[in-house]
mmJSON file of the N, C-alpha and C atoms, coordinates in Angstrom:
{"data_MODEL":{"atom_site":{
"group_PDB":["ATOM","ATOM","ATOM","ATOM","ATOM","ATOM","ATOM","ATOM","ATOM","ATOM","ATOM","ATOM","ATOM","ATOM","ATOM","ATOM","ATOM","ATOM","ATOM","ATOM","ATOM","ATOM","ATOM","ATOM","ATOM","ATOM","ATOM","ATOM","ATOM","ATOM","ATOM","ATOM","ATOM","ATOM","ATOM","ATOM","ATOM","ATOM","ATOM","ATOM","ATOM","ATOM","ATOM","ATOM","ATOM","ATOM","ATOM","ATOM","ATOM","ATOM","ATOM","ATOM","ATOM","ATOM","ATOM","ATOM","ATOM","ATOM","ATOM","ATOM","ATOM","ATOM","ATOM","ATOM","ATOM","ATOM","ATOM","ATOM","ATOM","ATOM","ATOM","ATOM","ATOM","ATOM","ATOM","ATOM","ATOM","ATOM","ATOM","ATOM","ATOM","ATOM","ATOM","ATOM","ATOM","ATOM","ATOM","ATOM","ATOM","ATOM","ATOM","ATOM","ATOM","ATOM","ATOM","ATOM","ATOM","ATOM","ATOM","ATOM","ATOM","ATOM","ATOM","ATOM","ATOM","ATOM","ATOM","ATOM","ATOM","ATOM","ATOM","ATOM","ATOM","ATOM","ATOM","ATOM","ATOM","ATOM","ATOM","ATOM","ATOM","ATOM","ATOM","ATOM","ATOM","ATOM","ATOM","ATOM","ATOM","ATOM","ATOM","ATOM","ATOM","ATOM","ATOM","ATOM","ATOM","ATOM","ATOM","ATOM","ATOM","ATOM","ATOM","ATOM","ATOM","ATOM","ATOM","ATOM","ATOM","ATOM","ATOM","ATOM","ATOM","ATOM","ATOM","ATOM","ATOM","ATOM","ATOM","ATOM","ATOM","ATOM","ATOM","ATOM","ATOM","ATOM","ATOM","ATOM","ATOM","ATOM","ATOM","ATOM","ATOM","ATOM","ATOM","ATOM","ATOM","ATOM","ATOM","ATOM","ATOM","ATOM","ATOM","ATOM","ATOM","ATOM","ATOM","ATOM","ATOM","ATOM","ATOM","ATOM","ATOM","ATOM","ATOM"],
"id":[1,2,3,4,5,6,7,8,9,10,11,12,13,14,15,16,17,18,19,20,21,22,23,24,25,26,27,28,29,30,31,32,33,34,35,36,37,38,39,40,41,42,43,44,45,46,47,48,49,50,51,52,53,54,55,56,57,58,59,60,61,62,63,64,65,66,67,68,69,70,71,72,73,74,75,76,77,78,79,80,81,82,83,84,85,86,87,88,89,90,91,92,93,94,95,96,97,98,99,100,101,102,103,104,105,106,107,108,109,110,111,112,113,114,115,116,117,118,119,120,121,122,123,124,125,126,127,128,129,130,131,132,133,134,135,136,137,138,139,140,141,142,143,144,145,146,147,148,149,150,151,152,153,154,155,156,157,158,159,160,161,162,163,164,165,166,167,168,169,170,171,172,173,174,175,176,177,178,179,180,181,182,183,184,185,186,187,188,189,190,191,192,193,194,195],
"type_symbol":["N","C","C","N","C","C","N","C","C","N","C","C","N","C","C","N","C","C","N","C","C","N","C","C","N","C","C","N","C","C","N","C","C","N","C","C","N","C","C","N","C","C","N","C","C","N","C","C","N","C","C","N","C","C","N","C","C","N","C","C","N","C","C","N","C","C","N","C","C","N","C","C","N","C","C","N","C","C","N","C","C","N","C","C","N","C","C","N","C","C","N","C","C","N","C","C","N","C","C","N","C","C","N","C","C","N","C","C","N","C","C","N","C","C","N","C","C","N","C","C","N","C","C","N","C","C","N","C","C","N","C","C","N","C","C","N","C","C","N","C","C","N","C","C","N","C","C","N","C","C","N","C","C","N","C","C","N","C","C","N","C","C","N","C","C","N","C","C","N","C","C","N","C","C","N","C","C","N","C","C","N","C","C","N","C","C","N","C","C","N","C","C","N","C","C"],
"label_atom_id":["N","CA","C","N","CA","C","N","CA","C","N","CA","C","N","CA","C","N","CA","C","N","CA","C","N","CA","C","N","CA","C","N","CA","C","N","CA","C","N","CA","C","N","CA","C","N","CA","C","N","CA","C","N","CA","C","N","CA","C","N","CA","C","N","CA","C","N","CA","C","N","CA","C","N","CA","C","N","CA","C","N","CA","C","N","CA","C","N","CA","C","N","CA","C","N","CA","C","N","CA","C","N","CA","C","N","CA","C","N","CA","C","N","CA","C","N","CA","C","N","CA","C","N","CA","C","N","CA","C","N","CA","C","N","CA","C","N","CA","C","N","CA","C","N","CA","C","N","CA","C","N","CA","C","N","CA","C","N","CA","C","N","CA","C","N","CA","C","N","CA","C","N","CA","C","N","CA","C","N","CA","C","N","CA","C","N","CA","C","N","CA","C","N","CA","C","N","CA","C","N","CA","C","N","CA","C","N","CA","C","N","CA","C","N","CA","C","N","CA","C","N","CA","C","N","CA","C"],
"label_alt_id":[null,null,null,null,null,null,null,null,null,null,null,null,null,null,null,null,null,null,null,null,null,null,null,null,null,null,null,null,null,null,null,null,null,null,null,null,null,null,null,null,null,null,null,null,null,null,null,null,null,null,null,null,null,null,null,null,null,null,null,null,null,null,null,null,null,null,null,null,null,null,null,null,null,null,null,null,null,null,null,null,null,null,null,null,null,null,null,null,null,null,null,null,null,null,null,null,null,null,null,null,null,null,null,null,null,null,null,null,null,null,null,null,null,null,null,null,null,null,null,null,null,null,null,null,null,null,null,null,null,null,null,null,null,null,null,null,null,null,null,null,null,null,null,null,null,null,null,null,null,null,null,null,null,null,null,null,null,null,null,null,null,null,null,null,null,null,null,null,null,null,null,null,null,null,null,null,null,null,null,null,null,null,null,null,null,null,null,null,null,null,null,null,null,null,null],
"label_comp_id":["UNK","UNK","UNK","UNK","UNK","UNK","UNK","UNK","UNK","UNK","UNK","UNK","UNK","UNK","UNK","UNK","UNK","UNK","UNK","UNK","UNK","UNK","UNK","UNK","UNK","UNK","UNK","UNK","UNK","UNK","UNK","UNK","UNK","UNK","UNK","UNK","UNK","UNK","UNK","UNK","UNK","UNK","UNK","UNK","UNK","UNK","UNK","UNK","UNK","UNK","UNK","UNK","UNK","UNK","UNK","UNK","UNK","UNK","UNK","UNK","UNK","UNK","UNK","UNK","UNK","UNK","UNK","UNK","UNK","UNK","UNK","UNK","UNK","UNK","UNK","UNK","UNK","UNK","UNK","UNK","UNK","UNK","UNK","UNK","UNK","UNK","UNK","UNK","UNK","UNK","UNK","UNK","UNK","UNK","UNK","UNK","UNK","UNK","UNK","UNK","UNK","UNK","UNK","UNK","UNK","UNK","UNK","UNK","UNK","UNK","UNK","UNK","UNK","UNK","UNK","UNK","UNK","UNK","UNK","UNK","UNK","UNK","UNK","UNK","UNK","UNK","UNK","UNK","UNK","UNK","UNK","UNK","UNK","UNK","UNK","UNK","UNK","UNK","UNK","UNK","UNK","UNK","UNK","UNK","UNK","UNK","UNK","UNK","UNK","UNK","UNK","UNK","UNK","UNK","UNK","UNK","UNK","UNK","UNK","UNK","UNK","UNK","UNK","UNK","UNK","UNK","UNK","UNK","UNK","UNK","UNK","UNK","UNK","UNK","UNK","UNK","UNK","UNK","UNK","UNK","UNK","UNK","UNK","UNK","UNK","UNK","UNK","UNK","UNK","UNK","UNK","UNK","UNK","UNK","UNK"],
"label_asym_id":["A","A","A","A","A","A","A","A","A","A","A","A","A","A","A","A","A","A","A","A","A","A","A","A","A","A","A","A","A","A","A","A","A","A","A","A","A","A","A","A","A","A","A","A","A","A","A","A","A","A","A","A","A","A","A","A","A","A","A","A","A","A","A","A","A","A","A","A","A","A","A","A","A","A","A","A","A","A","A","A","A","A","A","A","A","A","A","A","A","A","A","A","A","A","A","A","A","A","A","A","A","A","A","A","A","A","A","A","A","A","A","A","A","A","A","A","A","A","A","A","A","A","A","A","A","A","A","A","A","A","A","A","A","A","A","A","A","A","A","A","A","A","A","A","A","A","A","A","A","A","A","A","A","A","A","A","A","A","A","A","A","A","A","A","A","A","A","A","A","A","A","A","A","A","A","A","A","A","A","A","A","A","A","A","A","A","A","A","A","A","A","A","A","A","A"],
"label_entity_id":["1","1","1","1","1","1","1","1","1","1","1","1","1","1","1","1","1","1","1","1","1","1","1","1","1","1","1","1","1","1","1","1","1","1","1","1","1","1","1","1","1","1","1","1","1","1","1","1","1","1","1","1","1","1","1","1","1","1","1","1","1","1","1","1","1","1","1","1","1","1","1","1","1","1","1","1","1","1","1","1","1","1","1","1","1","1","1","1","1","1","1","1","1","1","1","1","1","1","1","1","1","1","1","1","1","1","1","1","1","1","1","1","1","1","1","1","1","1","1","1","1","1","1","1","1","1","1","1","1","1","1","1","1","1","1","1","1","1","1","1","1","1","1","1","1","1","1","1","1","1","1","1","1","1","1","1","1","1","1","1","1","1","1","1","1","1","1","1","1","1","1","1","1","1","1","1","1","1","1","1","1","1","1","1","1","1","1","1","1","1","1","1","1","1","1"],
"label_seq_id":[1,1,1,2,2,2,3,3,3,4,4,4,5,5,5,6,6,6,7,7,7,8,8,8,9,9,9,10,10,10,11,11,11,12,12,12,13,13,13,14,14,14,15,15,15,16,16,16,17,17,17,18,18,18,19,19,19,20,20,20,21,21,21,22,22,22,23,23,23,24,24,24,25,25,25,26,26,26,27,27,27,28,28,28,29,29,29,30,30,30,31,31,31,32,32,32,33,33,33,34,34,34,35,35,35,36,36,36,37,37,37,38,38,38,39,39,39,40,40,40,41,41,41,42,42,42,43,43,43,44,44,44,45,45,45,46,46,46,47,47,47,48,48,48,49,49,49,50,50,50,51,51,51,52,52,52,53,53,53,54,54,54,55,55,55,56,56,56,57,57,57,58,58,58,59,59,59,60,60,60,61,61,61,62,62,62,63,63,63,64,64,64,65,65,65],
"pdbx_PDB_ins_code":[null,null,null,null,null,null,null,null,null,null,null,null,null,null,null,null,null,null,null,null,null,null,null,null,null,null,null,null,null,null,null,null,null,null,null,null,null,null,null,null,null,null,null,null,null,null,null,null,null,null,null,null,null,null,null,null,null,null,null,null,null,null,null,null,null,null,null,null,null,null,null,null,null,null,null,null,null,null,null,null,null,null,null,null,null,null,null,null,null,null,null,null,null,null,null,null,null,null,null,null,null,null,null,null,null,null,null,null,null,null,null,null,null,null,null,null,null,null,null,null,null,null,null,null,null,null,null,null,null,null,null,null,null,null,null,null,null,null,null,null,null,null,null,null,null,null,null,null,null,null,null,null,null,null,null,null,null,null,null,null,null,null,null,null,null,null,null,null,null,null,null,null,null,null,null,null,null,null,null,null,null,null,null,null,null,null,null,null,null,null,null,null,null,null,null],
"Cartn_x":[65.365,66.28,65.738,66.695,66.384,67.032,65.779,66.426,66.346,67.409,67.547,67.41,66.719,66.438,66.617,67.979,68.767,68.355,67.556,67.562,67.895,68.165,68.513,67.932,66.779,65.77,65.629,65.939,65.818,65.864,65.836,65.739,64.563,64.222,62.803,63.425,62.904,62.902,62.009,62.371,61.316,62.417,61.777,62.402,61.441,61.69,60.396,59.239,58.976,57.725,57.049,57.639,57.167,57.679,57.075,57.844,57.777,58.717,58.448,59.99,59.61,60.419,61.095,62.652,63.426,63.992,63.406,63.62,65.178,65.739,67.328,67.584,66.366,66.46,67.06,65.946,66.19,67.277,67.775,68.989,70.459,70.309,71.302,70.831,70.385,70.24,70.576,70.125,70.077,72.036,72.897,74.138,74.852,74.509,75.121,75.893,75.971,76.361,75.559,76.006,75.351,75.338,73.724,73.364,74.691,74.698,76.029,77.007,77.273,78.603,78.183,76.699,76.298,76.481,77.063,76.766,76.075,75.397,74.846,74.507,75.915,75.466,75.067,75.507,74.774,73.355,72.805,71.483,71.125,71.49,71.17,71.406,71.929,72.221,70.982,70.51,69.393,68.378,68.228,66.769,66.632,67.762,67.895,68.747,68.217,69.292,70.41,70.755,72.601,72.337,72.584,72.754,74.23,73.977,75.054,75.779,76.56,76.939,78.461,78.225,79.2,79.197,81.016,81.689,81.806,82.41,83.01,81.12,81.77,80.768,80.16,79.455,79.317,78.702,79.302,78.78,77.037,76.028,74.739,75.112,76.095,76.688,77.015,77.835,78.335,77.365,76.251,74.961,74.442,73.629,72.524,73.498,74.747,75.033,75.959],
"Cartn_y":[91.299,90.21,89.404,88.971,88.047,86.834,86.045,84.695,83.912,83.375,82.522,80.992,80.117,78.695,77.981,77.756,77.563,75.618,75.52,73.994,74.367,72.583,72.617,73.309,73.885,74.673,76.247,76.566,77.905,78.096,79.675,79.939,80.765,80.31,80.551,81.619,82.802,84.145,84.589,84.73,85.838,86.665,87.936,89.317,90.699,91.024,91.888,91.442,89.906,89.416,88.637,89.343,88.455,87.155,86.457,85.301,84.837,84.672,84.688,83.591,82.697,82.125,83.057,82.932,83.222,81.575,81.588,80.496,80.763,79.767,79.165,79.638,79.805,80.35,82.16,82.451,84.033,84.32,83.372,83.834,83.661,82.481,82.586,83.696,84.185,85.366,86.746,86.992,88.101,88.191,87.403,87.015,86.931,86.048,85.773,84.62,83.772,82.707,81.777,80.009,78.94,79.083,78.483,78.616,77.684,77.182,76.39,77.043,78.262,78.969,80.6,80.408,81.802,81.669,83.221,82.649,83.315,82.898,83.765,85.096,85.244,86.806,87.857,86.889,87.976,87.531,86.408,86.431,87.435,87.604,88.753,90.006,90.321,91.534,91.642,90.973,90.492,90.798,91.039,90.889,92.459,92.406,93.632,94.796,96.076,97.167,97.582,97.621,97.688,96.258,95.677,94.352,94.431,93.845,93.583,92.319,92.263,90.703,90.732,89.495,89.354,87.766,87.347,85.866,85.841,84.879,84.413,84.104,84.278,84.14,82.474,81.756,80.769,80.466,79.401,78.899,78.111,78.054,77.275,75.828,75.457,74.53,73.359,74.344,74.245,73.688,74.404,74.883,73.689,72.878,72.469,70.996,70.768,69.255,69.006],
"Cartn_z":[157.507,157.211,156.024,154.761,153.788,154.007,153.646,153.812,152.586,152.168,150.865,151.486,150.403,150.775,149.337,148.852,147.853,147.63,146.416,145.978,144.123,143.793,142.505,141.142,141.319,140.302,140.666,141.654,141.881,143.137,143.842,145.159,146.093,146.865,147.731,148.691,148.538,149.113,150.244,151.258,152.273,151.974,151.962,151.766,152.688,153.516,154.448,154.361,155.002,154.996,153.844,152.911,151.305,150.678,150.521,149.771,148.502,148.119,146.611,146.14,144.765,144.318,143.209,143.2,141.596,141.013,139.875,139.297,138.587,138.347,137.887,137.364,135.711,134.55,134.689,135.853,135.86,136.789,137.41,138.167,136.85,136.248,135.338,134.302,133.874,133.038,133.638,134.713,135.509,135.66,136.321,136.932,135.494,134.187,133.484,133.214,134.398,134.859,134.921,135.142,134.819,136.673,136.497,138.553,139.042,139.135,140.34,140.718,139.451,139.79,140.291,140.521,140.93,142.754,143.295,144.645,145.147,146.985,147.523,147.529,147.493,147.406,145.89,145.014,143.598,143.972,144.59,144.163,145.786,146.486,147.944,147.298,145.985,145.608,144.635,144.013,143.288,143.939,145.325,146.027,146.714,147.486,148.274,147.571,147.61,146.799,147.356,148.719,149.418,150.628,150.071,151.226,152.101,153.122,154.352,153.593,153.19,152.803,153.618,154.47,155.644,154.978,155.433,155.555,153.752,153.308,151.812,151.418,150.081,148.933,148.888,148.836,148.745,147.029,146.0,145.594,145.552,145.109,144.816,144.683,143.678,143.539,144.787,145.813,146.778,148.119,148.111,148.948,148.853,147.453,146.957,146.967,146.942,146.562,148.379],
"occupancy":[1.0,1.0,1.0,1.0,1.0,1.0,1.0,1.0,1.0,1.0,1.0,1.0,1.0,1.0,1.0,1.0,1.0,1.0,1.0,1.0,1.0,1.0,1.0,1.0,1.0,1.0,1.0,1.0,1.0,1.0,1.0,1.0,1.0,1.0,1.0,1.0,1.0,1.0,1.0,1.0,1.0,1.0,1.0,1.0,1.0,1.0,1.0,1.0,1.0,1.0,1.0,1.0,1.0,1.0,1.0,1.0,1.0,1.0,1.0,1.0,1.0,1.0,1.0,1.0,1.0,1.0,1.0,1.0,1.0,1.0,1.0,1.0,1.0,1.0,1.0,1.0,1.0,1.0,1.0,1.0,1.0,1.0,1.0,1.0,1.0,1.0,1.0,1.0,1.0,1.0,1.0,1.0,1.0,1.0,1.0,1.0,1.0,1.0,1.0,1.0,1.0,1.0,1.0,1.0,1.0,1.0,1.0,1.0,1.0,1.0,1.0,1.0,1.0,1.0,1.0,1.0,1.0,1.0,1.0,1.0,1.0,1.0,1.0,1.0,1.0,1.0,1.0,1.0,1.0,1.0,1.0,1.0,1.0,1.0,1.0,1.0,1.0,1.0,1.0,1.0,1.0,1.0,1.0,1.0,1.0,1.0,1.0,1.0,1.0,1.0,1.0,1.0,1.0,1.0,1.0,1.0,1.0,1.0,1.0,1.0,1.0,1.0,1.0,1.0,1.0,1.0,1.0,1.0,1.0,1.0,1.0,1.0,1.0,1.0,1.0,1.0,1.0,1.0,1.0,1.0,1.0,1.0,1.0,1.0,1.0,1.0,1.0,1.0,1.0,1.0,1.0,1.0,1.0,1.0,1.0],
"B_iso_or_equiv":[0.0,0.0,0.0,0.0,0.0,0.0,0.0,0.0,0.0,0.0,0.0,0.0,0.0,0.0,0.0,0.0,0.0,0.0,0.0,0.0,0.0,0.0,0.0,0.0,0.0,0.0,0.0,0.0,0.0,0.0,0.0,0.0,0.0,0.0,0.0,0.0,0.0,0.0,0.0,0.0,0.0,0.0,0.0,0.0,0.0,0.0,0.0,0.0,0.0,0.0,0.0,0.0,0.0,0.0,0.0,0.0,0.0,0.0,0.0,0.0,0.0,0.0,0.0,0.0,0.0,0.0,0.0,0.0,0.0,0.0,0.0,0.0,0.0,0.0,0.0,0.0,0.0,0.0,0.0,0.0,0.0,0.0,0.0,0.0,0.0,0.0,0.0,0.0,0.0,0.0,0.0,0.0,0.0,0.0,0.0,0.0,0.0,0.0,0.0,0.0,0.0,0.0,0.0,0.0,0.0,0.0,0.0,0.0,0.0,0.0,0.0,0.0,0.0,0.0,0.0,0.0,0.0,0.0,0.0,0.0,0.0,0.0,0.0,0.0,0.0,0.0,0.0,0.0,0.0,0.0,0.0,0.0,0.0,0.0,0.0,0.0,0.0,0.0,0.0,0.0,0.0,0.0,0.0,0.0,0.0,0.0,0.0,0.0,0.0,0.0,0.0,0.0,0.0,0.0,0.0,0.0,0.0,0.0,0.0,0.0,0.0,0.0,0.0,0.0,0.0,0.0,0.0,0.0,0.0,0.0,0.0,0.0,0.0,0.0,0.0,0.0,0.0,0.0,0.0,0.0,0.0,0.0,0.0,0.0,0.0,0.0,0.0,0.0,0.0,0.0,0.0,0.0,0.0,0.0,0.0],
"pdbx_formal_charge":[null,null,null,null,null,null,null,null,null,null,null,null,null,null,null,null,null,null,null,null,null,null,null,null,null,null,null,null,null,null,null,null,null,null,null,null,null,null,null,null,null,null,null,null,null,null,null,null,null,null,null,null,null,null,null,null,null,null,null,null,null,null,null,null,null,null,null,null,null,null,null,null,null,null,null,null,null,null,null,null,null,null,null,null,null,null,null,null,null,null,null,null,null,null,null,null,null,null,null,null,null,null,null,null,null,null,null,null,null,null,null,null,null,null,null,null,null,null,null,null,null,null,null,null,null,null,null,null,null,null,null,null,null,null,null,null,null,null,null,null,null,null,null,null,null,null,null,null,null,null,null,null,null,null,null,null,null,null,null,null,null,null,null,null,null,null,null,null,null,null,null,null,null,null,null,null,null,null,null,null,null,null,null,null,null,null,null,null,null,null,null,null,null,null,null],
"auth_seq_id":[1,1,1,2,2,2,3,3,3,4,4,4,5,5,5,6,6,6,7,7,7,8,8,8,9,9,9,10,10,10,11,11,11,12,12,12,13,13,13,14,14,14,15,15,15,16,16,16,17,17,17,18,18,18,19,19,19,20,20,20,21,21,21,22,22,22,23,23,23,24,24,24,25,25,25,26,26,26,27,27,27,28,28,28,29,29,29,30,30,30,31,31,31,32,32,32,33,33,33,34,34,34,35,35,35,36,36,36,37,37,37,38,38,38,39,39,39,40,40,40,41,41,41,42,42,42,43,43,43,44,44,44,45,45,45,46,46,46,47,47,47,48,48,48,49,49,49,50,50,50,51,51,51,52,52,52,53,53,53,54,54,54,55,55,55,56,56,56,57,57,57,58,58,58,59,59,59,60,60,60,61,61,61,62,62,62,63,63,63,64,64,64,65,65,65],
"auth_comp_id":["UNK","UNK","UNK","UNK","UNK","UNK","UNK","UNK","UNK","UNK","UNK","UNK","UNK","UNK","UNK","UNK","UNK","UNK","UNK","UNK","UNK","UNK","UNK","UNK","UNK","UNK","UNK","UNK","UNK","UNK","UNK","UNK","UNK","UNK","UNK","UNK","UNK","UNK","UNK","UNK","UNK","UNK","UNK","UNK","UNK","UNK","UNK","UNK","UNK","UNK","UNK","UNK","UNK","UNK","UNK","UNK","UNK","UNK","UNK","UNK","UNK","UNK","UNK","UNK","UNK","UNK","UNK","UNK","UNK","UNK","UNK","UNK","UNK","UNK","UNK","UNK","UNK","UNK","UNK","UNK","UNK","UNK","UNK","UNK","UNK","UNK","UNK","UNK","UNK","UNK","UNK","UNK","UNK","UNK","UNK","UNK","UNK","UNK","UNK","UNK","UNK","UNK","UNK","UNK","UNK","UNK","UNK","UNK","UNK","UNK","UNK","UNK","UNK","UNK","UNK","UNK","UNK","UNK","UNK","UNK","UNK","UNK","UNK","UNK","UNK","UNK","UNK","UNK","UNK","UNK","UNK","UNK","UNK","UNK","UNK","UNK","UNK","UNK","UNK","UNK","UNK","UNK","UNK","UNK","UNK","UNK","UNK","UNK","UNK","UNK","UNK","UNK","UNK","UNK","UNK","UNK","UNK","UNK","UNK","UNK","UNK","UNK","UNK","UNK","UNK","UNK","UNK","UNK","UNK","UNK","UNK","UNK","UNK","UNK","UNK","UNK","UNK","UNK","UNK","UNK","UNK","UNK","UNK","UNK","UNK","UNK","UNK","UNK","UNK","UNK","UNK","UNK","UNK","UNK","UNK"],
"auth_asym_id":["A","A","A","A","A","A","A","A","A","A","A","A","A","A","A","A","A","A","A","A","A","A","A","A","A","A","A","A","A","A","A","A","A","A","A","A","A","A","A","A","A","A","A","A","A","A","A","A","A","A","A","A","A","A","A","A","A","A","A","A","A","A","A","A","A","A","A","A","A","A","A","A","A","A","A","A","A","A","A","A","A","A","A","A","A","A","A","A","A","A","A","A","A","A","A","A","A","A","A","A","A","A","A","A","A","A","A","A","A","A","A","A","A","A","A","A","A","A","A","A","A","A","A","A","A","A","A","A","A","A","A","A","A","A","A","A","A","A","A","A","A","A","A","A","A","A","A","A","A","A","A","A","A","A","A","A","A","A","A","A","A","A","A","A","A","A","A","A","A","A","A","A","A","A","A","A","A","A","A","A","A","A","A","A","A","A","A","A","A","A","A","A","A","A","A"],
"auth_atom_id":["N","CA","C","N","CA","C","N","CA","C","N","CA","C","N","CA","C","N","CA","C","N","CA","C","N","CA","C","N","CA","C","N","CA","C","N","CA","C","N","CA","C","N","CA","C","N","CA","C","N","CA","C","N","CA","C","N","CA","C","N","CA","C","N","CA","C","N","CA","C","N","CA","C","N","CA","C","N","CA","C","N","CA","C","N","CA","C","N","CA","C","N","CA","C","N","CA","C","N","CA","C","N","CA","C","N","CA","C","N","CA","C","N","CA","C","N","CA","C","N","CA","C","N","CA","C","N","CA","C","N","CA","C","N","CA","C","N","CA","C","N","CA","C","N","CA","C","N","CA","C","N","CA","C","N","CA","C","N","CA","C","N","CA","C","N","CA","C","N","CA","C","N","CA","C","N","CA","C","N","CA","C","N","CA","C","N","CA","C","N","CA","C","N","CA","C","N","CA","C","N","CA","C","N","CA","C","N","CA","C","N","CA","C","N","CA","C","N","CA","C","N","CA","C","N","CA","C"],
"pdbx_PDB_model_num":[1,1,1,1,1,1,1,1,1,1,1,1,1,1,1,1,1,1,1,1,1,1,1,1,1,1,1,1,1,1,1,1,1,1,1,1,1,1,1,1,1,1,1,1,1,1,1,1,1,1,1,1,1,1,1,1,1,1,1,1,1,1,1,1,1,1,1,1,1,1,1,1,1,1,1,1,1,1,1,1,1,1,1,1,1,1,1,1,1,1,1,1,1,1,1,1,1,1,1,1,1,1,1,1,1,1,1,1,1,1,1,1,1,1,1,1,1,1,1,1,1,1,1,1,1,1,1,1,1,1,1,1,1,1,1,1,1,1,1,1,1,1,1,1,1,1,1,1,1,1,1,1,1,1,1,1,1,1,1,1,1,1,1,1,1,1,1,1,1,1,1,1,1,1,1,1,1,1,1,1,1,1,1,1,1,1,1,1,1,1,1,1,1,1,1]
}}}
């Protein structure tokens, strides 16, 4: 199980035990998009190579304010 822990600078990852930060910068580069309008799940697609992504997409934007 991955768990995302979404604040205004970037997002804090456990991913099979590991934890690790992706900073803002590399999520908006990676997506192409300005972070607020990136959602959950491009950055769960970002971490994991076939993710389960269940329920609507959520905005960062959305998450973090």
């Amino acid at each position: 199980m991955t768990v995302l822990s979404f604040d205004e600078q970037g997002v804090d990852v456990v991913y099979e035990g590991t934890e690790f930060r992706l900073d803002k910068e590399l999520i908006e580069n990676a997506v192409g998009k300005n972070y607020p309008d990136v959602t959950d799940h491009e950055v769960l697609q970002m971490v994991e190579k076939e993710p389960t992504l269940t329920g609507e997409p959520r905005r960062i934007g959305d998450i973090v304010h």
